[in-house]
VODREN-918420 format. One record per residue (C-alpha): residue in one letter; x negated, y negated, z negated. Coordinates in Angstrom, 1 decimal, padded with zeros to 4 digits, m for minus. Last residue first. Example, Ala and Ser with C-alpha at 12.3 -4.5 7.8 and 13.67 -1.06 7.14 Angstrom:
R kelo     c1     c2     c3
R    s m013.7  001.1 m007.1
R    a m012.3  004.5 m007.8
//
This chain:
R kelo     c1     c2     c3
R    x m054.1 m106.4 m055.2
R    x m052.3 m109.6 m053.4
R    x m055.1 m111.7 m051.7
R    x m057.2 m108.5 m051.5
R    x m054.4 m106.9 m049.1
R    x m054.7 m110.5 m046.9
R    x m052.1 m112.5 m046.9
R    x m049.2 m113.2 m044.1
R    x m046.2 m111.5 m046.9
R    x m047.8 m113.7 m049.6
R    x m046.9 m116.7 m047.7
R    x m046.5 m119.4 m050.8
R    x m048.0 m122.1 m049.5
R    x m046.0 m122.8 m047.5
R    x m043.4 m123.6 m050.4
R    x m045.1 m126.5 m051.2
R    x m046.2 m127.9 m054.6
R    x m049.6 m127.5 m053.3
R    x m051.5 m127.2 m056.5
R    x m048.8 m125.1 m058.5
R    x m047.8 m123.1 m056.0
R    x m051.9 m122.1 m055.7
R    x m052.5 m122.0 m059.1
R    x m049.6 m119.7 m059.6
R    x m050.8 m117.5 m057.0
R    x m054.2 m117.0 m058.1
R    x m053.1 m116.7 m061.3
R    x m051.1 m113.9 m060.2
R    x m054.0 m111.9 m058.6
R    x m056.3 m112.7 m061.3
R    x m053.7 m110.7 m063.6
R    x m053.4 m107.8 m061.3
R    x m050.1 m108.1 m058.9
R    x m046.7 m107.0 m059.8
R    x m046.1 m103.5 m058.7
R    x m049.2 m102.0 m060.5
R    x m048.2 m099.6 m062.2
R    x m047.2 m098.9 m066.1
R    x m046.5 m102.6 m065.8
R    x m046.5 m105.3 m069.0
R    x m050.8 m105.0 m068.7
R    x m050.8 m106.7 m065.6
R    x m050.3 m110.3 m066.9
R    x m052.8 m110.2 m070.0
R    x m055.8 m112.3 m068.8
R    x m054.8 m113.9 m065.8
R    x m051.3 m114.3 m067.0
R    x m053.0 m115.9 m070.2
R    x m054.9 m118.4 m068.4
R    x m052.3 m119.3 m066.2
R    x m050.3 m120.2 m069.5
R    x m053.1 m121.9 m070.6
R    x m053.8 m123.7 m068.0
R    x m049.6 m125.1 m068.3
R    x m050.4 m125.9 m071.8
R    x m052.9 m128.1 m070.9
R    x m051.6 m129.7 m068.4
R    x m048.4 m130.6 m070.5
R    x m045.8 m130.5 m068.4
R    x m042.6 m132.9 m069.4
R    x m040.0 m132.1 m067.6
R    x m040.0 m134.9 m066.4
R    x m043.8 m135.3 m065.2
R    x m044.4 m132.0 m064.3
R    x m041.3 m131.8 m062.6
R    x m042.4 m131.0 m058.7
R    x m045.2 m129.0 m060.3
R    x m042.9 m126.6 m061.9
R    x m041.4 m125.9 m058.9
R    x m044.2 m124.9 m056.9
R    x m045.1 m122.1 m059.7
R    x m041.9 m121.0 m059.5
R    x m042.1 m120.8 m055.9
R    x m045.5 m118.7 m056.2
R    x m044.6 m116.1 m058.8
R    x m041.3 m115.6 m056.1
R    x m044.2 m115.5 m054.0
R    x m046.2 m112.8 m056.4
R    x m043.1 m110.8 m057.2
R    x m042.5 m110.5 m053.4
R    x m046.4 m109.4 m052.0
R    x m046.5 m107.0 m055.4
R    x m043.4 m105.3 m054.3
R    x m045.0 m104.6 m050.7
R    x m047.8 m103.5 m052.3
R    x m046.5 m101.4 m054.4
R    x m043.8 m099.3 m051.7
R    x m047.2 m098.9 m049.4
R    x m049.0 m097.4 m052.1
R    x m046.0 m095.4 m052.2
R    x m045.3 m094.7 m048.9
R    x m043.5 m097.3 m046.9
R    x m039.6 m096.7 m045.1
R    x m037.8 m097.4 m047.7
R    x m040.2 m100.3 m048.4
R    x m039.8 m102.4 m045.0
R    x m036.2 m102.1 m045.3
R    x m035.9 m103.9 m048.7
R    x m038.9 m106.6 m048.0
R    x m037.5 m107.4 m044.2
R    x m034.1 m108.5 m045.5
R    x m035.8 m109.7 m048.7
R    x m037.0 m112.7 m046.7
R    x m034.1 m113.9 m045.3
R    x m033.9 m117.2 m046.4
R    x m030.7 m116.1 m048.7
R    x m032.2 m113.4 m050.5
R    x m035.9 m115.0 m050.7
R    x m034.7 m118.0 m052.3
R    x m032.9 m115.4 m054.7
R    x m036.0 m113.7 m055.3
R    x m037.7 m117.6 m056.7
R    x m034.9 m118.3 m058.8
R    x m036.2 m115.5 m060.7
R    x m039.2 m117.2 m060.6
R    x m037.7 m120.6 m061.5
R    x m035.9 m119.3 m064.6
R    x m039.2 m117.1 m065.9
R    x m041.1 m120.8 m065.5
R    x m038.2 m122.6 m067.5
R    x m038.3 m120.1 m070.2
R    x m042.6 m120.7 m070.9
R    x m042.0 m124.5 m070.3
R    x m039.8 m125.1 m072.9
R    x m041.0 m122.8 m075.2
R    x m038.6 m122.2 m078.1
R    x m039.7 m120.4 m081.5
R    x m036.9 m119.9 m083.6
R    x m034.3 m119.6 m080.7
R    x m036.6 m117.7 m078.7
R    x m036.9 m114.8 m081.4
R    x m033.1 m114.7 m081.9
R    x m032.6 m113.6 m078.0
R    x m031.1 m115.7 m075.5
R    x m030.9 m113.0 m072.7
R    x m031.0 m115.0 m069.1
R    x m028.9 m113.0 m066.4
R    x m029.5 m114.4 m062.9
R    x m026.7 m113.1 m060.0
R    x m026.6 m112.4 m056.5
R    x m023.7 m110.0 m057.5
R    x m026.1 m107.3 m056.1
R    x m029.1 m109.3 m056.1
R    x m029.8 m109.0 m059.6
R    x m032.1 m111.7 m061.2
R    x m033.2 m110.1 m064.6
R    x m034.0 m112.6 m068.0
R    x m035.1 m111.8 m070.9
R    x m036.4 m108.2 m070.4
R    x m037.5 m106.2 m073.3
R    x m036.1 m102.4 m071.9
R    x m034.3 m103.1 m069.0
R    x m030.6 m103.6 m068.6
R    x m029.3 m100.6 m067.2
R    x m028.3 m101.0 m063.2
R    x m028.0 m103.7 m060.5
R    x m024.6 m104.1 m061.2
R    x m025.8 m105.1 m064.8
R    x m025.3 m103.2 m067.5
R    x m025.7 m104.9 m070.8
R    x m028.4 m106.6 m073.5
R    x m026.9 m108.8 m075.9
R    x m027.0 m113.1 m076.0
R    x m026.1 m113.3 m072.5
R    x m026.1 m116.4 m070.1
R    x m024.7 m115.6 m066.4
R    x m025.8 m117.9 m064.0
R    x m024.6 m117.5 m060.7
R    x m026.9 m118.2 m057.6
R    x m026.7 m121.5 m055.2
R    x m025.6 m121.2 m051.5
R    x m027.6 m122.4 m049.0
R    x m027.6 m122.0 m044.8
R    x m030.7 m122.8 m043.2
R    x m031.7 m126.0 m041.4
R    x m035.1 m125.7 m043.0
R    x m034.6 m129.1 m044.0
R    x m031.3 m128.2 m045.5
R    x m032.9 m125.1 m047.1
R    x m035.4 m127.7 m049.0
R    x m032.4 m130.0 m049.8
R    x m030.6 m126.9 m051.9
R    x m033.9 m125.6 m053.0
R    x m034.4 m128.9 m055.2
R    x m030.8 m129.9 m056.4
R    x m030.4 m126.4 m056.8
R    x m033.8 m125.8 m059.3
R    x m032.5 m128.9 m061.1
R    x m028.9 m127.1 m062.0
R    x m030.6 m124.0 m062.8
R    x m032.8 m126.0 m065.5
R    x m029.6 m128.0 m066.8
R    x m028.3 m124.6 m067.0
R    x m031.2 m123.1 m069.3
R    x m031.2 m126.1 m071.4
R    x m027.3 m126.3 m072.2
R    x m027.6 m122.5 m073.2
R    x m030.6 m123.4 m075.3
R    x m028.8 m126.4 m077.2
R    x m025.8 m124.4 m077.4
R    x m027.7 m121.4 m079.3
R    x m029.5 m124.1 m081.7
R    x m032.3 m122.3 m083.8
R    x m035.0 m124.5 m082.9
R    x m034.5 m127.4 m080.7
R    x m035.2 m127.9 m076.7
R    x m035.1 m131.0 m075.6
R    x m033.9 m132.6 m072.4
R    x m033.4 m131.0 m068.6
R    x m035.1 m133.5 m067.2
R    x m035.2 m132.3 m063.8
R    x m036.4 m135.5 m061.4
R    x m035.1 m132.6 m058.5
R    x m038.1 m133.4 m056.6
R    x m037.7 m131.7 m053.3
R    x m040.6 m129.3 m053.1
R    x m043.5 m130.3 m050.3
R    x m043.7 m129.6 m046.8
R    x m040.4 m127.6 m044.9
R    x m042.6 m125.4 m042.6
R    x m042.2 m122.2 m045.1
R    x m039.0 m122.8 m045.2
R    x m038.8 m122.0 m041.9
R    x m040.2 m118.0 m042.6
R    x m043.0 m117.1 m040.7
R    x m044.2 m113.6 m042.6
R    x m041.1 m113.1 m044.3
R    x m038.2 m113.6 m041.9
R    x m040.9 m112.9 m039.0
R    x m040.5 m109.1 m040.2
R    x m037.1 m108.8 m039.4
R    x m034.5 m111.3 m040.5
R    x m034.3 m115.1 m039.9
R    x m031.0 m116.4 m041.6
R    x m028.3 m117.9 m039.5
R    x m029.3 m121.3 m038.2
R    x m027.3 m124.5 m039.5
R    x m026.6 m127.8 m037.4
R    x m023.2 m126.5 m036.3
R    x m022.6 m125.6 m040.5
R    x m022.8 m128.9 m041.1
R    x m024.5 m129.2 m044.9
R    x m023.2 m130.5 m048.0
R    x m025.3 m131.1 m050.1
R    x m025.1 m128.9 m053.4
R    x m023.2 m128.9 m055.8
R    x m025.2 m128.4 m059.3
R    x m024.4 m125.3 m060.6
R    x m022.4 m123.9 m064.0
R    x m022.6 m120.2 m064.0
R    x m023.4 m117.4 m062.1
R    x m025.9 m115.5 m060.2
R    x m027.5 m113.5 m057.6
R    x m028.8 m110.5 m056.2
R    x m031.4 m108.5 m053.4
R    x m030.5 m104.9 m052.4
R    x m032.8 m102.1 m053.8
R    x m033.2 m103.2 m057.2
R    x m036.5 m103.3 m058.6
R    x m037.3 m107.4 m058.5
R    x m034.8 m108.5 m060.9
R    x m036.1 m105.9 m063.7
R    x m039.6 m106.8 m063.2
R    x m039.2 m110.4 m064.0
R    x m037.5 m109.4 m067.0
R    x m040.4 m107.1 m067.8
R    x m042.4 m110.2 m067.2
R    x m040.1 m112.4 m069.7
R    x m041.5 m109.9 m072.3
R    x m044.7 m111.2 m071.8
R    x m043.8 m114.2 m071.8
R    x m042.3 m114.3 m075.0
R    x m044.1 m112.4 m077.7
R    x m047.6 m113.1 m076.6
R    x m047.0 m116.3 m074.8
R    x m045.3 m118.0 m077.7
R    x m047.8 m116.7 m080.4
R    x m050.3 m117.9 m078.2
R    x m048.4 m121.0 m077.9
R    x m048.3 m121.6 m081.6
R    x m052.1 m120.9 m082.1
R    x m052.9 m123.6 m079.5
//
C-alpha cells in the first residue's frame, strides 16, 4: 500500500486542484479530442434541456436507473510512455461517451460529447490561468477537459487515481448539457457567500458522485481493485479538504460520503446533491 499512498499523496491531491479549477468558472465548459460517436438520437423524440431550479433538483437523468456499462477497458498503463498515457486517457473519454451518451438518450435529452485537449505544459485556458497544481480542469467555455500529463504521473501511473479525476470532470459537463449548471451559475450570482460555498460544494460533490457511478459500472474491466478503490475513499475522507483554502468542495467525510454512495448505486439518482440536506453536503 506504500506505493498508492505515495500515488494519492502527490497525485490526487493535486488532481483536486484540478477539479477545482473546472468548477470556478462562471459559465460551464467542454472539451476536445478523439470521442466515441455517439447514438444517434431523433431530435423529434428529444426535450430541450430542463433549466431553472427543477433542472437540478429533479433532473431526468436522475430517473434513468443504473449507468450504461461502457465495458471500458481502456488497457494498461506503463511507466514513462507519453503515448501510452495519451492513448489511456482517450480510451477513458471514449468509455465515459459510450455510457453518458445512452444515459441522455434514456433521459430523452439532447448529448453532445466534450473535447479532449491533452497538454503536457500548463496554459491559459478560456476559462482563465491555468491553476496552480491542477492536472486536469474541465472549462465550460469551450466545453472543454484539459488533462496535464506531467513527468511525475508518467513514472508513477495510477490507473484508477487519473481515470476518477477524468470521470469527475466528466461529471460538470453532464451537468452543462442536462441543465443543471443553468440553475448552479445563476443561483450563485445571486447567493451570499456562505451561500456561493454551498452551492459550489452541492456541484463538486455530484460531479464527485457521477464519477463515482462510473467507476462502478467498470469495476470489473477496468480492473477495480476493491481495495484500492477503499483506500482512495479513505484518503479523500481523510485528506480531501485540506487542497481548499475554503471550503467550496465538501469536508473529507462529506466526499466520501458521496463517492460511496455513486459508487454503491451505480445510478445517477443517486447523485441529487442539489435535493440534500445542508449536513448532507457541509
Amino acid at each position: 500500500m506504500r506505493k498508492l499512498t505515495t500515488v494519492l499523496a502527490t497525485g490526487v491531491l493535486v488532481s483536486l486542484v484540478g477539479v477545482g479549477t473546472a468548477s470556478a468558472q462562471t459559465e460551464p465548459v467542454a472539451s476536445s479530442g478523439q470521442q466515441a460517436q455517439a447514438p444517434a438520437q431523433t431530435a423529434q423524440t428529444l426535450a430541450a434541456p430542463p433549466r431553472g431550479r427543477m433542472a437540478a433538483t429533479a433532473n431526468p437523468l436522475y430517473r434513468t436507473g443504473t449507468l450504461a456499462d461502457s465495458h471500458c477497458s481502456p488497457g494498461g498503463l506503463p511507466k514513462g510512455s507519453t503515448a501510452a498515457y495519451k492513448r489511456f486517457l482517450t480510451r477513458v473519454t471514449n468509455c465515459l461517451n459510450a455510457s453518458w451518451s445512452t444515459q441522455f438518450r434514456k433521459a430523452k435529452l439532447p448529448f453532445s460529447k466534450p473535447r479532449l485537449r491533452i497538454i503536457t505544459r500548463k496554459l491559459r485556458t478560456p476559462c482563465g490561468p491555468w491553476s496552480p497544481g491542477a492536472d486536469g480542469i474541465y472549462c465550460s467555455t469551450d466545453r472543454t477537459m484539459y488533462m496535464l500529463v506531467t513527468k511525475t504521473q508518467l513514472r508513477d501511473p495510477f490507473a484508477l487515481g487519473i481515470t476518477r479525476l477524468m470521470a469527475h470532470e466528466y461529471g460538470h459537463h453532464v451537468q452543462n448539457i442536462s441543465g443543471i449548471w443553468s440553475y448552479y451559475w445563476p443561483a450563485r450570482a445571486r447567493a451570499s457567500k456562505a451561500g456561493q460555498l454551498q452551492l459550489s460544494r452541492r456541484s463538486e460533490l455530484q460531479a464527485e458522485c457521477f464519477s463515482s457511478v462510473f467507476m462502478r459500472t467498470i469495476e470489473d474491466t477496468l480492473p477495480i481493485d476493491p481495495a484500492q478503490w477503499d483506500y482512495t475513499v479513505d484518503w479523500f475522507r481523510k485528506n480531501g479538504a485540506k487542497a481548499w483554502p475554503q471550503n467550496d468542495h465538501g469536508k473529507g467525510s462529506s466526499q466520501a460520503f458521496w463517492m460511496n454512495r455513486g459508487y454503491g448505486s451505480a445510478s445517477p439518482g443517486s447523485c441529487n446533491t442539489w435535493a440534500a440536506s445542508a449536513r448532507a453536503v457541509a
